[in-house]
TORROMAR-409387 format. One line per 4 residues: number of its first residue (from 1); their letters; for each residue y, z, x of C-alpha. Coordinates in steps of 0.2 Angstrom, whole numbers, plus 2048, in hexadecimal, padded with zeros to 3 digits. Each point is the difference from the previous one (the first is absolute). Layout:
REM residues N
NUM	A	Y/Z/X; ...
***
This chain:
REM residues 387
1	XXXX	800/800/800; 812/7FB/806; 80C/810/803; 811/800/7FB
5	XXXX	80F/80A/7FE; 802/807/7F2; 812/802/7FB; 808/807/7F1
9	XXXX	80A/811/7FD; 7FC/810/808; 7FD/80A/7EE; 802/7FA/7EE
13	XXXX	803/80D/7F3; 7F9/7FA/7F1; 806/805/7ED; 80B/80C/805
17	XXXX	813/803/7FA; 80A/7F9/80C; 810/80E/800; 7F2/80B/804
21	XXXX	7F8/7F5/80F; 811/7FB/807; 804/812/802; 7F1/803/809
25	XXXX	800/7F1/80C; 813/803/804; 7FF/811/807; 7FF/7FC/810
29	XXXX	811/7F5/7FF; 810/803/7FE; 80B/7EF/7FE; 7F8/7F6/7F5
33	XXXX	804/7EE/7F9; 7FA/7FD/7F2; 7FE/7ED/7F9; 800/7FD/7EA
37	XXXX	801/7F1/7F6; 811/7F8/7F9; 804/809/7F1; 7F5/80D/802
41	XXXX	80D/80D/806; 7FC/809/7EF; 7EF/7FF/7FE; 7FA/812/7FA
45	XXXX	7F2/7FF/810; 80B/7FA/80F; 80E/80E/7F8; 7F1/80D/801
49	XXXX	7FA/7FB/811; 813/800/808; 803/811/7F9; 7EF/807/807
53	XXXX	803/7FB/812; 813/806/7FE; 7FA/810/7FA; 7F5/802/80F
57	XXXX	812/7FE/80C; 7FB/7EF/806; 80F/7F1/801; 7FB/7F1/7F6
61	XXXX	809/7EE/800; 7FB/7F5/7F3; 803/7ED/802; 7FA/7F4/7F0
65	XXXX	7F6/7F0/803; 800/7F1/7F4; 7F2/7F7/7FA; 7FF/7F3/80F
69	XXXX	7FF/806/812; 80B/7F3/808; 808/7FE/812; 810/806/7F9
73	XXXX	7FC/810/7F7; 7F7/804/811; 80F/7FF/80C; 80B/80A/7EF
77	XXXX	7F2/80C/804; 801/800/813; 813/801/801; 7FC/810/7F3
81	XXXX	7F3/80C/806; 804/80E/80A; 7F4/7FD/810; 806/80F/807
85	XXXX	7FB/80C/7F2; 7F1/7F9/7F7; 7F2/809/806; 7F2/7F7/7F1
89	XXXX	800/7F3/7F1; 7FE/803/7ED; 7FB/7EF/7F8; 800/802/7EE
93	XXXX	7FE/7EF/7F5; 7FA/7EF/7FF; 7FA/7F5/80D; 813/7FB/809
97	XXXX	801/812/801; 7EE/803/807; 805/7F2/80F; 813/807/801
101	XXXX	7F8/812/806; 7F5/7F7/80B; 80E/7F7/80A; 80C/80D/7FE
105	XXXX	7F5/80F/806; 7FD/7F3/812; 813/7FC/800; 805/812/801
109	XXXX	7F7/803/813; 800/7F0/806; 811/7F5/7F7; 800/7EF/802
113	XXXX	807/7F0/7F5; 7F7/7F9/7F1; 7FE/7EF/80A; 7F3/80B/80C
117	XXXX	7F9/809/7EF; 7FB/7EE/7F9; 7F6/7FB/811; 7EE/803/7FC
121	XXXX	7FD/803/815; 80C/80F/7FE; 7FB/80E/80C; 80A/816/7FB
125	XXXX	801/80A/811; 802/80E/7F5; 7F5/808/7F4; 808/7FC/7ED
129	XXXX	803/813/7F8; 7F5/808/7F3; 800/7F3/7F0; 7FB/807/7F0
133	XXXX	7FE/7F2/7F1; 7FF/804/7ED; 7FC/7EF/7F6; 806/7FF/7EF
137	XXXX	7F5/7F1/7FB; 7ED/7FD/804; 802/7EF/807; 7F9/804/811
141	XXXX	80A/80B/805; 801/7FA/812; 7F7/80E/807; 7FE/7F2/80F
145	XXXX	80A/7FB/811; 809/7F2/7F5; 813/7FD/7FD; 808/7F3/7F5
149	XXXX	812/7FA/805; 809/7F1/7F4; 80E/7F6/80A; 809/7F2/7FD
153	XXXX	80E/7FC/7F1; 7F2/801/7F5; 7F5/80D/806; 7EF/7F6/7FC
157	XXXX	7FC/7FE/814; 7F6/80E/801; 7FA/807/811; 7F3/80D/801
161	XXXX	7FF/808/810; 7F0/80E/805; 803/811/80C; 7F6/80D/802
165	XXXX	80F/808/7FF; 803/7FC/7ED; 7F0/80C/7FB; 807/810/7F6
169	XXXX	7FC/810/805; 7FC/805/7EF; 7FF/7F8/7EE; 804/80A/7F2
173	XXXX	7F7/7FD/7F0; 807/804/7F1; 7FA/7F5/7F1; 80D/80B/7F3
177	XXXX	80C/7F4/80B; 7F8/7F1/7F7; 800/804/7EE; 80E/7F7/7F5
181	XXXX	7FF/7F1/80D; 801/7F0/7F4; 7F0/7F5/7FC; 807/7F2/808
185	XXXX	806/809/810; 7EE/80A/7FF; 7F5/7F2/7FF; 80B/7F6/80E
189	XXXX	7FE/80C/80B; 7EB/802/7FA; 7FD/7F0/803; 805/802/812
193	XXXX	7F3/80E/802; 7F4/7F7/7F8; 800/7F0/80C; 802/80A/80D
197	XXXX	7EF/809/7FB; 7F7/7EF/7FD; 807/7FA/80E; 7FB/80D/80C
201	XXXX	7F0/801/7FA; 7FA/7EF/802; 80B/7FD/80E; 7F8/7F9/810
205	XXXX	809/811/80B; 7F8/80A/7F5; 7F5/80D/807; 7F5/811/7FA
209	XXXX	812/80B/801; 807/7F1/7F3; 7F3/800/7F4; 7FB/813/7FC
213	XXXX	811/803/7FE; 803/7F0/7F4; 7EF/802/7F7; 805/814/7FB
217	XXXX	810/7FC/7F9; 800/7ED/7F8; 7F7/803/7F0; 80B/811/7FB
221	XXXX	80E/7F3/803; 7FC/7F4/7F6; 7FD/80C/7F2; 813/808/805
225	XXXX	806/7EE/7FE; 7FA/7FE/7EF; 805/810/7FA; 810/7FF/807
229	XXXX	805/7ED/7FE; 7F5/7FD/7EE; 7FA/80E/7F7; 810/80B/801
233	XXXX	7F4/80F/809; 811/802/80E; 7F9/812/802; 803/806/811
237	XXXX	7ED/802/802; 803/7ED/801; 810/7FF/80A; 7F4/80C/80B
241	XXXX	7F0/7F3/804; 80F/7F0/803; 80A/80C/80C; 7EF/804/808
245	XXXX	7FB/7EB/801; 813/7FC/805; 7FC/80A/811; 7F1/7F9/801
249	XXXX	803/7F1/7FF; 80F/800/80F; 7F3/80A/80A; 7F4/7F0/7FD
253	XXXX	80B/7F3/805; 806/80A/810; 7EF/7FC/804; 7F7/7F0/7F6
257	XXXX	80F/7F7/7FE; 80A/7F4/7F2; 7F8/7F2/7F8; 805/7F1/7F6
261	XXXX	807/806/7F2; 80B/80A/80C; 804/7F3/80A; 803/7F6/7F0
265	XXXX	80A/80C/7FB; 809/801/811; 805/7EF/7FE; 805/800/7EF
269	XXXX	80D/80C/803; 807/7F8/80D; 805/7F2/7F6; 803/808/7EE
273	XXXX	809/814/7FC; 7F1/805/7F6; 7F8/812/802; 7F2/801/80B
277	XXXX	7F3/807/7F5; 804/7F4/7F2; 7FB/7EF/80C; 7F0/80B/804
281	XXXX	7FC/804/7EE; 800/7EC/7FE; 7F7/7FB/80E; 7F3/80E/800
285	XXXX	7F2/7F9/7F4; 801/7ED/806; 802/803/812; 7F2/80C/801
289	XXXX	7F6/7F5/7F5; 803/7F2/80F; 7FB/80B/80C; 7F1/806/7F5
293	XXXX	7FB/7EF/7FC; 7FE/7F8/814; 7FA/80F/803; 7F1/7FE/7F5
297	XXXX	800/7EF/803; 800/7FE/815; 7FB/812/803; 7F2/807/7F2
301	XXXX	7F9/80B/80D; 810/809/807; 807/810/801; 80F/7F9/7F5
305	XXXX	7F3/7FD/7F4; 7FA/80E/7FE; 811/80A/801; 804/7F7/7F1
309	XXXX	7F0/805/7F8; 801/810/803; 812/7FF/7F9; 7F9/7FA/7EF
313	XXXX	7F3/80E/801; 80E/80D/800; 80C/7F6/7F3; 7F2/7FE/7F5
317	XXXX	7F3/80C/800; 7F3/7F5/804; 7F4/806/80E; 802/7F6/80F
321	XXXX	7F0/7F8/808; 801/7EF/80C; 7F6/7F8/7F2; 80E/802/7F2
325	XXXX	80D/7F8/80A; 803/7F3/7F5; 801/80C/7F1; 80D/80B/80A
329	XXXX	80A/7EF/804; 801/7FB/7EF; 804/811/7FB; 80F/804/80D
333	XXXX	807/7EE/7FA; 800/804/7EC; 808/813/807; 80C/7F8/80A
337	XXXX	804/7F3/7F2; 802/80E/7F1; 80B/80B/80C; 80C/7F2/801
341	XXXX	800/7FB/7ED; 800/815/7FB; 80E/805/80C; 80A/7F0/7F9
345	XXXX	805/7FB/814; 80C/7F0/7FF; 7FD/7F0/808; 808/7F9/80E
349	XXXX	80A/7F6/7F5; 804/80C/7F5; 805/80A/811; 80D/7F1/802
353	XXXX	7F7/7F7/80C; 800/7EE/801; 7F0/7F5/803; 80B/7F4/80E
357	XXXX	802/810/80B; 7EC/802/802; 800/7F7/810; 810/809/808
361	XXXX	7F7/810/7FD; 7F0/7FB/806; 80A/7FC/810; 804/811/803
365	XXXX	7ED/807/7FE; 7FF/80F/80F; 7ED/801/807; 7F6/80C/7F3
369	XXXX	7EF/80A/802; 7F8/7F8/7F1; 7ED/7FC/801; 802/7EC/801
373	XXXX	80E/7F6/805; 806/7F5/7F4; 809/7EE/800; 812/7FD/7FD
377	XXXX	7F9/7F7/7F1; 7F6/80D/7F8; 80F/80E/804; 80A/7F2/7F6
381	XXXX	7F2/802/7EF; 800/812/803; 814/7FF/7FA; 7FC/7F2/7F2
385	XXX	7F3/80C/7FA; 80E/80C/7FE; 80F/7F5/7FA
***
């Protein structure tokens, strides 16, 4: 068996109330910076959490990230933070914020100008100081080594750079954080957790670590994702197993990778300003039916065959033998199927993409793990199947 590094966050504190933890985890600090969404300065939770670490004598900065993470909010943050007297990071919030604390809680020992934050070869002297994130959306909460920066009038050139350095300390999991989230914005940032399950799983940098984790966690999520985004269950027993899967799933991709639906994805929102987890939610079924199908078709015997069997077994209830992998196929491709029809996920033209852009995003496909490769034309049906 390969060894590898494992990297992901030193602790995770799981179901807890995040006033509480952040108390705790704080002590051993005295200037903290604390980073919240836009319009979140009132939010009952970030109010309770800034009044807990006041309370315990410690100085807190807040600074307020928007939506997108671009090369211009970063040198506003730069030009902002007190490198002198920051001594750890509280990321509380969506994704931008997750990757703000990341680059922020390097910046504060090692400075630097955004150009050197974008290179993917950049190198920190210095270790970053203590980061602490609290996702408030289970869409992968990028428990990983990943940052996202935006640049350009637009911000659709997306740059993702990977440290070591970017791994939180700590993650805080509060699911009560979660409740009252919208459907839309729920299932958006679901459907990111669930590719990157899939994807992980089956993924050809997948290994035993990958797989125990994925296979403990997908089913209850699945369940979460109906209850949450269907049967309106949004109890925060449900809010608790996609919080669970979110970490999970960032964990997974530190180490198996993205696949085509991210990369799709990727490229999709490189070109259009559509939410993330919305393109996923329209490519998940077709693209992993493509993947599914060559698959089965040039590879009946492979590991990927199996995974996806396996997959089906756990989705369906069916007990998985190598004999019944044509069952399970079937089985994953009418669940897959029904998930798009019962969670009402738009098409790509009902996204407001057009059908003569399908080869400008296929030109700026990244590389992914996925178990074949597929052609330009066949990444080309996999958007037809889901205009």
């Amino acid at each position: 068996m390969n060894s590898f590094i494992i990297n992901m966050p030193k602790k995770i504190h799981f179901n807890v109330s995040l006033p509480k933890a952040a108390r705790q985890m704080l002590f051993a600090y005295s200037n903290i910076l604390v980073l919240i969404n836009e319009g979140n300065e009132e939010v009952d939770s970030i109010l309770n959490v800034l009044e807990g670490i006041k309370a315990e004598g410690k100085n807190v900065t807040v600074m307020t990230v928007g939506p997108k993470l671009t090369d211009t909010a970063i040198s506003a943050l730069f030009e902002s933070v007190d490198t002198e007297h920051t001594d750890a990071v509280l990321a509380i919030g969506s994704g931008s914020v997750m990757d703000a604390g990341k680059i922020l809680s390097a910046y504060v020992t090692n400075n630097g100008t955004v150009e050197e934050y974008m290179n993917e070869e950049i190198t920190f002297a210095n270790k970053s100081v203590p980061l602490f994130i609290a996702p408030t959306m289970a869409s992968a909460c990028e428990a990983n080594s990943s940052a996202v920066i935006r640049s350009g009038e637009t911000g659709l050139f997306v740059k993702e750079i990977k440290n070591r350095a970017f791994i939180a300390d700590e993650i805080i999991i509060d699911p009560s954080l979660q409740t009252g989230v919208s459907k839309e914005s729920s299932l958006n940032a679901m459907m990111i957790t669930l590719t990157r399950l899939v994807e992980g799983y089956v993924s050809i940098g997948a290994n035993n670590f990958c797989d125990a984790l994925i296979g403990d966690c997908i089913g209850d999520f699945v369940e979460s994702l109906y209850d949450i985004c269907v049967n309106d269950s949004d109890t925060p027993e449900s809010r608790a197993k996609a919080a669970y899967a979110s970490v999970i799933a960032s964990v997974t991709m530190e180490h198996a990778g993205c696949g085509i639906v991210s990369s799709l994805a990727n490229a999709v929102t490189s070109v259009y300003d559509i939410p993330y987890g919305a393109v996923c939610g329209s490519l998940f079924y077709h693209a992993t039916l493509k993947n599914m199908q060559k698959t089965q078709m040039f590879a009946p015997k492979s590991v990927a065959t199996e995974k996806y069997s396996r997959l089906a077994s756990i989705w369906s209830g069916i007990g998985y033998e190598f004999e019944k992998h044509n069952v399970l196929l079937r089985s994953l491709n009418h669940n897959l199927s029904d998930l798009t029809q019962d969670m009402n996920i738009p098409t790509l033209s009902e996204l407001g993409i057009m059908r003569e852009s399908f080869y400008n995003i296929v030109s700026k496909i990244t590389p992914s793990q996925s178990p074949v490769n597929l052609a330009e034309s066949e990444l080309i049906d996999i958007l037809e199947a889901a205009f």
